[in-house]
C-alpha positions in Angstrom: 106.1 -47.3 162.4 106.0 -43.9 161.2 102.5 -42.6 159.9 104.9 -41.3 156.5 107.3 -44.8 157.0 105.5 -46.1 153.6 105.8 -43.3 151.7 110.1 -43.0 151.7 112.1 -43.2 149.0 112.9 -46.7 150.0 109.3 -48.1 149.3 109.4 -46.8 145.9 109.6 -49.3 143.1 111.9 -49.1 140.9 110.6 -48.4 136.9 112.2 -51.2 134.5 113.9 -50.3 131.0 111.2 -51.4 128.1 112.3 -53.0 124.9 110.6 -52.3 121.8 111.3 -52.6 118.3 110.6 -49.8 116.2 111.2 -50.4 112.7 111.5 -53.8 110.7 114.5 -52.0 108.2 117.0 -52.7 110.9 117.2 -56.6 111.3 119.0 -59.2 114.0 120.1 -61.8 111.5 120.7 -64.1 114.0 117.3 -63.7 116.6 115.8 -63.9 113.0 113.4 -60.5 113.8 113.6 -56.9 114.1 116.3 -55.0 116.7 115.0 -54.0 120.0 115.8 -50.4 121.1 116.4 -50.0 124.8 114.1 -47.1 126.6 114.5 -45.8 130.1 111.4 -43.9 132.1 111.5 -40.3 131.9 110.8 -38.7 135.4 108.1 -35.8 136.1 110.9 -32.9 136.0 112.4 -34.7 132.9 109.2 -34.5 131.0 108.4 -30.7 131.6 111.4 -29.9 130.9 110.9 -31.5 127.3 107.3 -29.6 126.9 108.6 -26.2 128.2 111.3 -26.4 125.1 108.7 -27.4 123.0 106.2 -25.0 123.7 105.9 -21.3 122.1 103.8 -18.4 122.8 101.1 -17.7 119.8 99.5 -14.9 119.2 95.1 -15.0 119.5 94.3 -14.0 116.2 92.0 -10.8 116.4 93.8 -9.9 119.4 96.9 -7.9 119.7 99.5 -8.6 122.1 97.3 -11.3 123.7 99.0 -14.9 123.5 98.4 -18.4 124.6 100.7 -21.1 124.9 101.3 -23.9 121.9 103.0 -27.1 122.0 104.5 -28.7 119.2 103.7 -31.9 119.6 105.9 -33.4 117.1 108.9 -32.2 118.4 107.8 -33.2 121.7 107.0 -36.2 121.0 110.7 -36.6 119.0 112.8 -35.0 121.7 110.6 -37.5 124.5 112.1 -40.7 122.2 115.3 -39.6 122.1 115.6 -39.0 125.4 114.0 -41.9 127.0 116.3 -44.2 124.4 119.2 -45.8 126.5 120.3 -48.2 123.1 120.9 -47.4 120.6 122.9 -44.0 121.9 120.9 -41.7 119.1 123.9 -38.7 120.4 126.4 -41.2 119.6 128.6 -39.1 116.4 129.5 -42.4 114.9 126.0 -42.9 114.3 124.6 -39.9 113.5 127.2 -39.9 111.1 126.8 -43.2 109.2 123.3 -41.4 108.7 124.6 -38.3 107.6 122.5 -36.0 110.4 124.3 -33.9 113.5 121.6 -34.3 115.8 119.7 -37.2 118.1 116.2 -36.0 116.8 117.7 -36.2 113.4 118.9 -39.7 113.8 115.3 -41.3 115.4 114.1 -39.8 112.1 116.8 -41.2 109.8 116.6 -44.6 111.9 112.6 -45.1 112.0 111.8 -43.1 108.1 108.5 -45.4 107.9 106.1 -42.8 108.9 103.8 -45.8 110.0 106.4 -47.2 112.3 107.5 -44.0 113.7 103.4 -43.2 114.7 103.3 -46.6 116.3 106.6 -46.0 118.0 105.3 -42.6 119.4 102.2 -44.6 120.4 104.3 -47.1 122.6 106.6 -44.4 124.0 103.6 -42.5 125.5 102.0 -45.6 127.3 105.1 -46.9 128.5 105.8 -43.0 129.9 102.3 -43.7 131.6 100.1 -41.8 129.4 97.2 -43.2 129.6 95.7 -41.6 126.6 97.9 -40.8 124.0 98.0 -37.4 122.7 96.0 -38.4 119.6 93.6 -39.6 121.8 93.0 -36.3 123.3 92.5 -34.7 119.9 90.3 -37.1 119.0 88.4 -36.4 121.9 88.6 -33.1 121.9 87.3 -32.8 118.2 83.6 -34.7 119.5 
């Protein structure tokens, strides 16, 4: 056996599709409890894809044409739901327009409008992503 034979493609375990529901408004009359949304795992390139578009260059206050980078976490976060969500399709039309919004990032906000839920949601996305510390748990950490 090949000293690499463990490490192909063909060893690698295959990442399941979680199931969480984000918000109580939208009901399954007949399970009798809240609809479960269908998410996918993002892969590495997936995921810095997402922060590159979500990151700008600010400018270091007190110095001129000195920047650092930024990311806005929100829409990070936002544009990380709506792309690990397999069901519902958020870039369906139908449904974006029964909500009356033209975007998927639009929608997850329209869908999951309980700022509560939606913080709990963004919770569960990043530990199911494999982030081990959440984001807020970082600032937190950061601000001791």
């Amino acid at each position: 056996m090949s000293k690499f034979a463990r490490f192909m493609k063909n060893n690698k375990k295959v990442k399941e599709n979680g199931f969480y529901a984000p918000t109580s408004s939208l009901w399954d009359e007949e399970a009798g409890k809240p609809l479960e949304w269908e998410f996918r795992h993002l892969t590495s390139k997936e995921n810095d894809s997402l922060r590159d578009a979500c990151t700008m260059d600010v400018q270091v206050t007190g110095k001129p044409n000195m920047f650092r980078p930024k990311l806005n976490t929100s829409q990070y976060l936002n544009k990380m739901i709506c792309t690990a969500t397999v069901c519902p399709d958020l870039y369906d039309a139908q449904l974006q327009d029964s909500y009356g919004v033209k975007t998927p990032e639009e929608l997850l906000y329209a869908m999951v409008d309980d700022s509560g839920e939606y913080s709990d949601l963004c919770v569960w996305m990043q530990k199911f992503q494999g982030f081990s510390r959440t984001l807020d748990d970082k600032v937190e950490e950061a601000k001791n």
